[in-house]
Biopython code that builds the backbone (N, CA, C, O; Angstrom):
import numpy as np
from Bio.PDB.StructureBuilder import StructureBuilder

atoms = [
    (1, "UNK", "N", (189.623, 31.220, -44.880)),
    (1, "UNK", "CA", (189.476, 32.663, -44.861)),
    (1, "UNK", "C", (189.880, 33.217, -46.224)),
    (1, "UNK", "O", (190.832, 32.958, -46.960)),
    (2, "UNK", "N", (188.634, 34.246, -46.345)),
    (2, "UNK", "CA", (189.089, 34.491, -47.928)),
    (2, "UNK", "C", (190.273, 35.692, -47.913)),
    (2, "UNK", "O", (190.772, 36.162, -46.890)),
    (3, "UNK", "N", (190.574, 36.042, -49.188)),
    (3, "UNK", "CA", (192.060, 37.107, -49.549)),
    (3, "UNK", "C", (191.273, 38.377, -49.358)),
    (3, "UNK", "O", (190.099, 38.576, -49.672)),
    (4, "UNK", "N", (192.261, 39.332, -48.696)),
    (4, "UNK", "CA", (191.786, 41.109, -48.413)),
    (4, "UNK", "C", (192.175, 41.191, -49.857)),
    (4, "UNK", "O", (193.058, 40.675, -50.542)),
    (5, "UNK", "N", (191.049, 42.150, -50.100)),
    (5, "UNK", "CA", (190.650, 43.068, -51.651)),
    (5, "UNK", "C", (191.048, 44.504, -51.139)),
    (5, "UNK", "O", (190.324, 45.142, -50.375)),
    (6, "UNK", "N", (192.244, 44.957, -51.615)),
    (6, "UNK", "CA", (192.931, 45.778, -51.871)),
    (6, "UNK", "C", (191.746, 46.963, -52.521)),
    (6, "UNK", "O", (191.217, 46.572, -53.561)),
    (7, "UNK", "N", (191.354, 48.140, -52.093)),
    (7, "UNK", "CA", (190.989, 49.207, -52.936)),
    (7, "UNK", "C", (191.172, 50.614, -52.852)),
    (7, "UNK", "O", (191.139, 51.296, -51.828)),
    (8, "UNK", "N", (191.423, 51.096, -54.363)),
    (8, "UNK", "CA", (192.555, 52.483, -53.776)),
    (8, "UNK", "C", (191.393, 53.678, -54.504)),
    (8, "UNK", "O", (191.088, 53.602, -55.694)),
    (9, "UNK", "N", (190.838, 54.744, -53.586)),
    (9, "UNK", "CA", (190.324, 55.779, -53.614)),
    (9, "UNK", "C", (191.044, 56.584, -53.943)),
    (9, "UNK", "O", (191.996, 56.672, -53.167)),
    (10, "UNK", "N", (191.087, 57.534, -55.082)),
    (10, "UNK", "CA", (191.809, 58.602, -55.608)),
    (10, "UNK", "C", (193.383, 58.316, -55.818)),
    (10, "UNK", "O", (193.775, 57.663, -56.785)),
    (11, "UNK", "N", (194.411, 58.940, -54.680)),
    (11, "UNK", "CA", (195.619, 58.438, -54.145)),
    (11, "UNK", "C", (195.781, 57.504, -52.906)),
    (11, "UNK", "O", (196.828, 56.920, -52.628)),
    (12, "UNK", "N", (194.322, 57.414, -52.012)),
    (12, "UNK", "CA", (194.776, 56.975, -51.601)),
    (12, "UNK", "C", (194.184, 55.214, -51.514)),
    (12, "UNK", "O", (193.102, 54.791, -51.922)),
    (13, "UNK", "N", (195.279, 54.446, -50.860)),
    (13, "UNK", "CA", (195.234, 52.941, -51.127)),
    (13, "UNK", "C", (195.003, 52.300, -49.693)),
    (13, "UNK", "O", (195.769, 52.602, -48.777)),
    (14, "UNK", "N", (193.870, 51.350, -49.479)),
    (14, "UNK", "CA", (193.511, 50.408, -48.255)),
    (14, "UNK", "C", (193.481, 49.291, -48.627)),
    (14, "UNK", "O", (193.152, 48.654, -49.628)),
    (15, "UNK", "N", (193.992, 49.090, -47.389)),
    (15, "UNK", "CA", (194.327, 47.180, -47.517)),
    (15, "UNK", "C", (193.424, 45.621, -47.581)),
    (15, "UNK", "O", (193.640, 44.415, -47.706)),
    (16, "UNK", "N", (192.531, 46.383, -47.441)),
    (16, "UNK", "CA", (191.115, 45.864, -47.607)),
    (16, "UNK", "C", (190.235, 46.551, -47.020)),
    (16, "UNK", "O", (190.343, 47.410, -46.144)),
    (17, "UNK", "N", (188.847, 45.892, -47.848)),
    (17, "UNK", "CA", (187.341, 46.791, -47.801)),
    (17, "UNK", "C", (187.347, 47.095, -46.702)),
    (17, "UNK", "O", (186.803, 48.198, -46.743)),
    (18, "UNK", "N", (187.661, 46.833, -45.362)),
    (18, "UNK", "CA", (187.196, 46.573, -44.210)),
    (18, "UNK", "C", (188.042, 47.933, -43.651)),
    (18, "UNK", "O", (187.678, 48.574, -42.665)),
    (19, "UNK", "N", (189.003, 48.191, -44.305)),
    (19, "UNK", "CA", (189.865, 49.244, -43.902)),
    (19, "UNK", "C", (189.067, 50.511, -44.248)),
    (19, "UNK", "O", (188.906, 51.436, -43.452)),
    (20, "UNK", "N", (188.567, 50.476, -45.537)),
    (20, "UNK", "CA", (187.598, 51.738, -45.987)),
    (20, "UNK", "C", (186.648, 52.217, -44.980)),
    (20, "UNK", "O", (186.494, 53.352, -44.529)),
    (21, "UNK", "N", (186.096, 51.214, -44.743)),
    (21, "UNK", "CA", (184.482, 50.927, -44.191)),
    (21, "UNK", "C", (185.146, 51.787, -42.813)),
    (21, "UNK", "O", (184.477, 52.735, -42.400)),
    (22, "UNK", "N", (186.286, 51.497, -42.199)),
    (22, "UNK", "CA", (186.351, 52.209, -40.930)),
    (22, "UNK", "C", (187.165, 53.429, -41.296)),
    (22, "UNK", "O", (187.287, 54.350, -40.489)),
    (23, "UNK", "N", (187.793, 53.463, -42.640)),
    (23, "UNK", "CA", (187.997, 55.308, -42.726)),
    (23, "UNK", "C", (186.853, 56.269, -43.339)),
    (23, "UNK", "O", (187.131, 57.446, -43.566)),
    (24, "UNK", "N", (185.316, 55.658, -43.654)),
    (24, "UNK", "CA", (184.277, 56.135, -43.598)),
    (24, "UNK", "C", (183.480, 56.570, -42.772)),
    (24, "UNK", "O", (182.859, 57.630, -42.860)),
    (25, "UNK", "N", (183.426, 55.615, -41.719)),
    (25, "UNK", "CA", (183.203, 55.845, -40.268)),
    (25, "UNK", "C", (183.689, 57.026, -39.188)),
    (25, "UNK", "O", (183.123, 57.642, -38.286)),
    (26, "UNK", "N", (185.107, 57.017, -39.784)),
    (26, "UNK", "CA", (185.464, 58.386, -38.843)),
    (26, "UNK", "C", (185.379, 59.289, -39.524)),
    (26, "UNK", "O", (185.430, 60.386, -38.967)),
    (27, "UNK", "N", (185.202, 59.243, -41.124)),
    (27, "UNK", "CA", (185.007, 60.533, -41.553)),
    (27, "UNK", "C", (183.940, 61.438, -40.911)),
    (27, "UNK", "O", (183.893, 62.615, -40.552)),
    (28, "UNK", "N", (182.723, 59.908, -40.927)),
    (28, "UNK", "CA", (181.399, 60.661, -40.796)),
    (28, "UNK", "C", (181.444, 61.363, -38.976)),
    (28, "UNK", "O", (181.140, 62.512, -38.657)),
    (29, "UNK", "N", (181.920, 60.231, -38.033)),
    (29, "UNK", "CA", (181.738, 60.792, -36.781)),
    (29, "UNK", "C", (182.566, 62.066, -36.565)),
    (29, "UNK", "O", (182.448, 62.641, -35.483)),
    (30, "UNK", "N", (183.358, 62.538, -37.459)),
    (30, "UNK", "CA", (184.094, 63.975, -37.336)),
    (30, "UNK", "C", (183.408, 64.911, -37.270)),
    (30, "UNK", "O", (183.698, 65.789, -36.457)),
    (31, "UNK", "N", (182.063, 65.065, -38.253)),
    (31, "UNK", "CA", (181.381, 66.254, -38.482)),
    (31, "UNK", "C", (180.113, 66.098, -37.405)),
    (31, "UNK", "O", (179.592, 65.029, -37.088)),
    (32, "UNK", "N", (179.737, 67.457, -36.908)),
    (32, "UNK", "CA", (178.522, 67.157, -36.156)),
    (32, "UNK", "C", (177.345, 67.192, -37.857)),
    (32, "UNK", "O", (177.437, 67.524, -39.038)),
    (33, "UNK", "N", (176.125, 66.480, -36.691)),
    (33, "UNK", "CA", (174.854, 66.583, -37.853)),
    (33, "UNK", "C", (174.718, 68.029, -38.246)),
    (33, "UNK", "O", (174.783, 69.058, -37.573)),
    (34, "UNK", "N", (174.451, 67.756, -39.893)),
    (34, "UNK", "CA", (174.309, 69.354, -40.218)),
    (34, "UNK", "C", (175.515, 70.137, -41.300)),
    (34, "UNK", "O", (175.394, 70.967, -42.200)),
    (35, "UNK", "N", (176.696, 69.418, -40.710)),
    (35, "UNK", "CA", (177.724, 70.431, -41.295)),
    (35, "UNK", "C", (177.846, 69.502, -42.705)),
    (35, "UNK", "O", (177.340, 68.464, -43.133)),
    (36, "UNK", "N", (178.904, 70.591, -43.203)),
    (36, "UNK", "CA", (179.378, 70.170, -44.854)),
    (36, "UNK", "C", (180.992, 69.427, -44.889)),
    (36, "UNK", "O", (181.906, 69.769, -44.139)),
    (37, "UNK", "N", (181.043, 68.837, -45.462)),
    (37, "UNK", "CA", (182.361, 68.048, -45.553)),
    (37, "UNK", "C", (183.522, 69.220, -46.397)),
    (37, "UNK", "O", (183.360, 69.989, -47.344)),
    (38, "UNK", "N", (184.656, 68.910, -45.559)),
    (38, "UNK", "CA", (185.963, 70.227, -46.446)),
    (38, "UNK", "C", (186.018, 69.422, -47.505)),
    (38, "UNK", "O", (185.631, 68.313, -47.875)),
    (39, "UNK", "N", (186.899, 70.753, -48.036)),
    (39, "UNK", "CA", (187.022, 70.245, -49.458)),
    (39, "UNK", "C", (187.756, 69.029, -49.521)),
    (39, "UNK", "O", (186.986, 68.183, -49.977)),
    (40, "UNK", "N", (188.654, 68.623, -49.331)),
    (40, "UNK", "CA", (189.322, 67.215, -48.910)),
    (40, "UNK", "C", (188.759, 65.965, -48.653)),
    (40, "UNK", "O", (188.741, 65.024, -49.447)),
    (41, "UNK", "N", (188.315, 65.980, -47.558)),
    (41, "UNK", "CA", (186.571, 64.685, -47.841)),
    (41, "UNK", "C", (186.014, 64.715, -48.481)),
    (41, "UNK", "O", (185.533, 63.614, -48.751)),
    (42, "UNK", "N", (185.412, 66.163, -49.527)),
    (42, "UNK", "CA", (184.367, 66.397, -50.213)),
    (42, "UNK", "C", (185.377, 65.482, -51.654)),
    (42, "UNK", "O", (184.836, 64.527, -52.211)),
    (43, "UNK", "N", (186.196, 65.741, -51.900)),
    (43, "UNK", "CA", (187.267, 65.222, -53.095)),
    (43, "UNK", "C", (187.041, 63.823, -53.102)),
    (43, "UNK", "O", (186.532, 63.198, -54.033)),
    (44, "UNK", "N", (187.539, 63.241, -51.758)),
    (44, "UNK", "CA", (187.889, 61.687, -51.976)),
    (44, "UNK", "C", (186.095, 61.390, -51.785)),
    (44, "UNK", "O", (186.087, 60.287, -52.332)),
    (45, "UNK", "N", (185.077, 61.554, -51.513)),
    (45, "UNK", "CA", (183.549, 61.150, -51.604)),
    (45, "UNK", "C", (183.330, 60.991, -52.922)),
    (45, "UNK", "O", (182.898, 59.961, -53.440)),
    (46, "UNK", "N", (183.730, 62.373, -53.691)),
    (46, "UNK", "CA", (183.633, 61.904, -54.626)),
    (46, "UNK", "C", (183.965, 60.859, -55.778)),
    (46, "UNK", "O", (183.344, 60.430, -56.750)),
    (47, "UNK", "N", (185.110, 60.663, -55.279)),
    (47, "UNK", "CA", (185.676, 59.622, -55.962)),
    (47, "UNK", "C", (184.910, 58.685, -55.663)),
    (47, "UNK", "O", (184.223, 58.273, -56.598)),
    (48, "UNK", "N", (184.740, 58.048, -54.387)),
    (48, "UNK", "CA", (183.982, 57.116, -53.863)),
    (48, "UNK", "C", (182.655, 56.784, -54.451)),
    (48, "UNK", "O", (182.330, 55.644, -54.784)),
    (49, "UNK", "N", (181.919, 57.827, -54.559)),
    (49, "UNK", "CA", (180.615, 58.029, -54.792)),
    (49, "UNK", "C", (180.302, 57.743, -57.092)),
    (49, "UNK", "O", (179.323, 57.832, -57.833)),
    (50, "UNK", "N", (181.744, 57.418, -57.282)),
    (50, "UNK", "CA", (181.722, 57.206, -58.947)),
    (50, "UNK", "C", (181.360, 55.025, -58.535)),
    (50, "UNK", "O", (180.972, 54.309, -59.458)),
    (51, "UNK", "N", (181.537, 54.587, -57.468)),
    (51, "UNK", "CA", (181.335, 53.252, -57.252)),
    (51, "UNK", "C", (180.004, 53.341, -57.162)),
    (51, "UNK", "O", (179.587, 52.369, -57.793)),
    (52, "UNK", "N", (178.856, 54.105, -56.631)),
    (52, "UNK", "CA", (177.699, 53.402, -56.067)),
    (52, "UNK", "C", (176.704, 53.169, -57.484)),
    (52, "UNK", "O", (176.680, 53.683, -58.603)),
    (53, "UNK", "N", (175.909, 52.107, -56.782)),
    (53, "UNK", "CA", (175.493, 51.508, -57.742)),
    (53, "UNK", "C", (173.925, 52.465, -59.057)),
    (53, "UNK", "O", (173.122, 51.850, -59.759)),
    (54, "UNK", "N", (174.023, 53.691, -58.941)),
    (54, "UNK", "CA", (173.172, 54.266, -59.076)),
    (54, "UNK", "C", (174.135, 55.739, -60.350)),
    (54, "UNK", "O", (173.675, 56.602, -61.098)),
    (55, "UNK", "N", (175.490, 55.340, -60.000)),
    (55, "UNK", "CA", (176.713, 56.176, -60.604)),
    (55, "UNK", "C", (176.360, 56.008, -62.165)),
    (55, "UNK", "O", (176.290, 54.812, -62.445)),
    (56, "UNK", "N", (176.109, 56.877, -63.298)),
    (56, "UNK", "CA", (176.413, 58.553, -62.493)),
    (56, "UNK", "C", (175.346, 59.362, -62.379)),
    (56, "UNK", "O", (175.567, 60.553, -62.160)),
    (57, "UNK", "N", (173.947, 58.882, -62.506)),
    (57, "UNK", "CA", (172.435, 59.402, -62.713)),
    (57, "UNK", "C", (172.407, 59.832, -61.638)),
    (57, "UNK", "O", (171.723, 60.854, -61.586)),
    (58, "UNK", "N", (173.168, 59.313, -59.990)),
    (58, "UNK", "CA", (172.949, 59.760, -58.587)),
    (58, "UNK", "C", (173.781, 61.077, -58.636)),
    (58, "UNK", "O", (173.779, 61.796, -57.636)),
    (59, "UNK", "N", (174.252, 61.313, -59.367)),
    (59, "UNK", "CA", (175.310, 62.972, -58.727)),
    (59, "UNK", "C", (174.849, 63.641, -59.893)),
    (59, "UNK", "O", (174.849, 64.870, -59.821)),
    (60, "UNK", "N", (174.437, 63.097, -61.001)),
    (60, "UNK", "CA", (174.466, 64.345, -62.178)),
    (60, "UNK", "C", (173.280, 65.532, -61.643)),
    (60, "UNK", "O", (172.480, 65.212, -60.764)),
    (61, "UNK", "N", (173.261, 66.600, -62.120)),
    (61, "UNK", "CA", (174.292, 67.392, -63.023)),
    (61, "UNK", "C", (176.044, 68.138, -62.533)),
    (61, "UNK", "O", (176.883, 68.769, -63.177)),
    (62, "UNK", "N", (175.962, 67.584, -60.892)),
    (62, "UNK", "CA", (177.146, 67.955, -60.298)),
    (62, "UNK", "C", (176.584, 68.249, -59.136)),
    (62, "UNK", "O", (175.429, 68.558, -58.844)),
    (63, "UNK", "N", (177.895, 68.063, -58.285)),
    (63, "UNK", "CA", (177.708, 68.207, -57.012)),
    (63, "UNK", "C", (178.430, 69.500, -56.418)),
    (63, "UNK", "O", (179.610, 69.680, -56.721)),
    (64, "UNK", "N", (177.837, 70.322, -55.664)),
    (64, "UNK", "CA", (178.406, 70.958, -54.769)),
    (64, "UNK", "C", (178.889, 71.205, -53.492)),
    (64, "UNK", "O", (179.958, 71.776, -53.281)),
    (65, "UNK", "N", (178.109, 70.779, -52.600)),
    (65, "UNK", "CA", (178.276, 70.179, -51.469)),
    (65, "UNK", "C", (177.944, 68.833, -50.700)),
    (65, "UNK", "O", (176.795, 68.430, -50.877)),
    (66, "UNK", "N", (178.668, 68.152, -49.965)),
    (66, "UNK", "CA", (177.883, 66.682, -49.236)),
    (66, "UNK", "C", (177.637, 67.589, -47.775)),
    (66, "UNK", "O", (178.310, 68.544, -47.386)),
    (67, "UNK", "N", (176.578, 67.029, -47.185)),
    (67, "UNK", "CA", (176.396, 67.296, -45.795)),
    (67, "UNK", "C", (176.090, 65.856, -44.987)),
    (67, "UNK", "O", (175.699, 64.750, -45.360)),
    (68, "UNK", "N", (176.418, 66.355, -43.858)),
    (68, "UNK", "CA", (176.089, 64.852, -43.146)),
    (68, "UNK", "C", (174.719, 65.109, -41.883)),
    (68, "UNK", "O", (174.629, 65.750, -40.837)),
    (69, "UNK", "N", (173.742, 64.156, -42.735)),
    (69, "UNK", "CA", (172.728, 64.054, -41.940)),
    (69, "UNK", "C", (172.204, 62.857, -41.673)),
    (69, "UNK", "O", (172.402, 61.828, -42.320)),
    (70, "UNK", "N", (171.465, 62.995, -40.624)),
    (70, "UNK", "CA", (170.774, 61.591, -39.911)),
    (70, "UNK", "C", (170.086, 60.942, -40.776)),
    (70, "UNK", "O", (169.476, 61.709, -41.522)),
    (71, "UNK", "N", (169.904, 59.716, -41.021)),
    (71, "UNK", "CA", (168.861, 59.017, -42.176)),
    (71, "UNK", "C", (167.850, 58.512, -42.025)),
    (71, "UNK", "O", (168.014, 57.994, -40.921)),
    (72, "UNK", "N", (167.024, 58.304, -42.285)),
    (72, "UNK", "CA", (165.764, 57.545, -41.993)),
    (72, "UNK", "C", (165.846, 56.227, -40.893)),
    (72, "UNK", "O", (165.087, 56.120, -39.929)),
    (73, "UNK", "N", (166.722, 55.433, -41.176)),
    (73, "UNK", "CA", (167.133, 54.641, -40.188)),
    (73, "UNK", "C", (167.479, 54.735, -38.970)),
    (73, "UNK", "O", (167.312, 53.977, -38.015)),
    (74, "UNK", "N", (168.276, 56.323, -39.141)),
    (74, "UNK", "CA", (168.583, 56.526, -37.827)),
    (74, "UNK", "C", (170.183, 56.112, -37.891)),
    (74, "UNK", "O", (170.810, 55.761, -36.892)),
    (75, "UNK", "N", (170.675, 56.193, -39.046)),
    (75, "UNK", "CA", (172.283, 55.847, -39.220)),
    (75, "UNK", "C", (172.951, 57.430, -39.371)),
    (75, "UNK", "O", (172.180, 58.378, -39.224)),
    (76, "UNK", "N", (173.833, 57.589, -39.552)),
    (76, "UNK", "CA", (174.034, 59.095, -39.879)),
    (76, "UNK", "C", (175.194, 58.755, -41.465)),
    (76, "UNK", "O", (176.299, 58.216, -41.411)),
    (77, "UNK", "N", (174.611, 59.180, -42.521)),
    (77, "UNK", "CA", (174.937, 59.493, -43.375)),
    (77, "UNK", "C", (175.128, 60.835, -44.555)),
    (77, "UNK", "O", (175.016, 61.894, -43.937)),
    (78, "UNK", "N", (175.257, 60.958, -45.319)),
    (78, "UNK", "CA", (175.650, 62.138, -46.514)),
    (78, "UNK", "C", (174.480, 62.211, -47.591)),
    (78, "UNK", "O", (173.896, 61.300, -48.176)),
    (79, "UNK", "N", (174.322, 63.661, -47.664)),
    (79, "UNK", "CA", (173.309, 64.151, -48.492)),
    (79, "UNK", "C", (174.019, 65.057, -49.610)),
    (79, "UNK", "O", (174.348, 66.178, -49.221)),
    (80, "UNK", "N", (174.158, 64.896, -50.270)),
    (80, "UNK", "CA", (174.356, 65.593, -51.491)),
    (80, "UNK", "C", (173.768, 66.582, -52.313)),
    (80, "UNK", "O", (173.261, 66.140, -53.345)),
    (81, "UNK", "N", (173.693, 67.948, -52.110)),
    (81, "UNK", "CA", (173.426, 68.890, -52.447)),
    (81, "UNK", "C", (173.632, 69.508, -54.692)),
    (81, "UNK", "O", (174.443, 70.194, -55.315)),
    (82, "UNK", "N", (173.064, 69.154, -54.855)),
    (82, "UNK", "CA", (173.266, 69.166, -56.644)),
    (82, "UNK", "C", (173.685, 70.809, -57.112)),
    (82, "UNK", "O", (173.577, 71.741, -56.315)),
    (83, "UNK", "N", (174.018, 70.930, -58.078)),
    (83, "UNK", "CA", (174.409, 72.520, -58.927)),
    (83, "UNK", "C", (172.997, 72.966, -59.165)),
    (83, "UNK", "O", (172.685, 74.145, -59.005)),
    (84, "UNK", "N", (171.891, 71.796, -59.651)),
    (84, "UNK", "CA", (170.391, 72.288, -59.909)),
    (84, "UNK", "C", (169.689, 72.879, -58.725)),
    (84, "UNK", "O", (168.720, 73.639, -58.753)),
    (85, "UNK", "N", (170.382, 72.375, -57.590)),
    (85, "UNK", "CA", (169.475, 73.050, -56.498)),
    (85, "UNK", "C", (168.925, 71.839, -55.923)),
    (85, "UNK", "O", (168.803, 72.026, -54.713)),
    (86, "UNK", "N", (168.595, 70.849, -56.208)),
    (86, "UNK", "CA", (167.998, 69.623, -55.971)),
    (86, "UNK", "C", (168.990, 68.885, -55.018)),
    (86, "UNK", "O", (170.165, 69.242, -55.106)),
    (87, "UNK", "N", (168.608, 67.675, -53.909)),
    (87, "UNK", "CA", (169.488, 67.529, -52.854)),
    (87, "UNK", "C", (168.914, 65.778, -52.555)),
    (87, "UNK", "O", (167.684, 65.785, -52.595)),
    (88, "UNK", "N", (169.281, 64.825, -52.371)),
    (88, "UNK", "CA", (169.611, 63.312, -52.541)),
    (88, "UNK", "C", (170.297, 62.995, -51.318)),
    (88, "UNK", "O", (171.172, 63.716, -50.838)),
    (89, "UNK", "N", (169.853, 61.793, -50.758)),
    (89, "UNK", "CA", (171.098, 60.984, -49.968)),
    (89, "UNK", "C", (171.814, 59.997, -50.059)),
    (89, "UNK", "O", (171.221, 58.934, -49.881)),
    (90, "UNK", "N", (172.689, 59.949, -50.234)),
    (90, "UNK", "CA", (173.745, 58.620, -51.084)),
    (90, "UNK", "C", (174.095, 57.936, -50.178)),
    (90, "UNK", "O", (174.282, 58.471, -49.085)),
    (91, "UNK", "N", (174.283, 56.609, -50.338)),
    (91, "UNK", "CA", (174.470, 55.456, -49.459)),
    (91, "UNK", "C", (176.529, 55.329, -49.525)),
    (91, "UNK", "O", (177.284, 54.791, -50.336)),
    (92, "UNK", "N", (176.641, 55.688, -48.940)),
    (92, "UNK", "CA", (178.483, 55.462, -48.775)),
    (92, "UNK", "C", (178.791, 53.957, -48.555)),
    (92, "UNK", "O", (179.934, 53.557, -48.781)),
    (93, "UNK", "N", (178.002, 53.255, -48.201)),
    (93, "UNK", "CA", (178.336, 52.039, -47.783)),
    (93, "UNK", "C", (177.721, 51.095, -49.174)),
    (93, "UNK", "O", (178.274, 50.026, -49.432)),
    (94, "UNK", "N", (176.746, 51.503, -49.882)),
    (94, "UNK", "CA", (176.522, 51.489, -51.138)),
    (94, "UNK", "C", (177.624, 51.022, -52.094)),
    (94, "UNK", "O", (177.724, 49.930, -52.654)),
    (95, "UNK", "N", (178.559, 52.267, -52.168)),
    (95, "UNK", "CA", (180.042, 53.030, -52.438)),
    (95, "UNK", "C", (180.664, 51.737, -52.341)),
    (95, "UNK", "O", (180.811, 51.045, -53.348)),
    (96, "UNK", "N", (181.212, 51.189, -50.689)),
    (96, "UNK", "CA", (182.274, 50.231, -50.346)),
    (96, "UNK", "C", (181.541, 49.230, -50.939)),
    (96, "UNK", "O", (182.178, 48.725, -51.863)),
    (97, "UNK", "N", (180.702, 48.854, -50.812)),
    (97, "UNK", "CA", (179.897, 47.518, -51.457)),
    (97, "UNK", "C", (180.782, 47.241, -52.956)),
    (97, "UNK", "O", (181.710, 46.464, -53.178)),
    (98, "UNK", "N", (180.078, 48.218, -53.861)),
    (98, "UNK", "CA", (180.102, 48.128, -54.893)),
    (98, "UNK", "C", (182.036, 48.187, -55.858)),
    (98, "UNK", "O", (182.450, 48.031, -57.007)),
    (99, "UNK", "N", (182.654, 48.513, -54.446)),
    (99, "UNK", "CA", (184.192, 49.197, -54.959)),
    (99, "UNK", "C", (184.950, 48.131, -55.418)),
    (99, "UNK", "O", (185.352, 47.302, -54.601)),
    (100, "UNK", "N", (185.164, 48.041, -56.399)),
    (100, "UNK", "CA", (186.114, 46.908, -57.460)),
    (100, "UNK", "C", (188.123, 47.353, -57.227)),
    (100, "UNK", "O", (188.972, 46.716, -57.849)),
]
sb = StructureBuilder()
sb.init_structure("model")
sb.init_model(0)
sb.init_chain("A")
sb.init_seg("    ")
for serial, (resi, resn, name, xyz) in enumerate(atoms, 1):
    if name == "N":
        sb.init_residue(resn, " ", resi, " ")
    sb.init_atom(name, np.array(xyz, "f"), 0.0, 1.0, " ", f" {name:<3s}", serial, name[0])
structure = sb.get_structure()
């Protein structure tokens, strides 16, 4: 069995990936479809969202709001709303993948 990979989002620190992956999970099942993440989720996403593999061409020119909507799959994930007006859906699990 391999060693837990330690990774720390903003302040805060999980004990391995596996720990993220399920404080992502309840982030998302908190909000119904539709709504916007507080500022507090919206903070640590972002942090998160400097890992995915598309960082930083996927958020520029800035972000203003994430919302959480259903995805093509049928998973329920985060859409990202831009300062241009323009609006994207970012893979969060993308995010944990990629988190060093």
């Amino acid at each position: 069995m391999g060693k837990a990979i330690g990774v720390k989002i903003g302040e805060t620190e999980f004990r391995k990936k596996g720990d993220l992956t399920d404080h992502m999970r309840e982030m998302v099942a908190r909000y119904p479809i539709g709504d916007f993440l507080n500022d507090e989720d919206m903070k640590f996403c972002l942090v998160l969202f400097e890992s995915h593999s598309d960082f930083p061409e996927k958020l520029e020119p800035g972000v203003e709001r994430i919302q959480v909507l259903e995805q093509e799959k049928g998973t329920v994930g985060f859409q990202i709303h831009k300062s241009n007006g323009e609006s994207d859906n970012i893979s969060w699990t993308d995010c944990v993948k990629n988190r060093k």
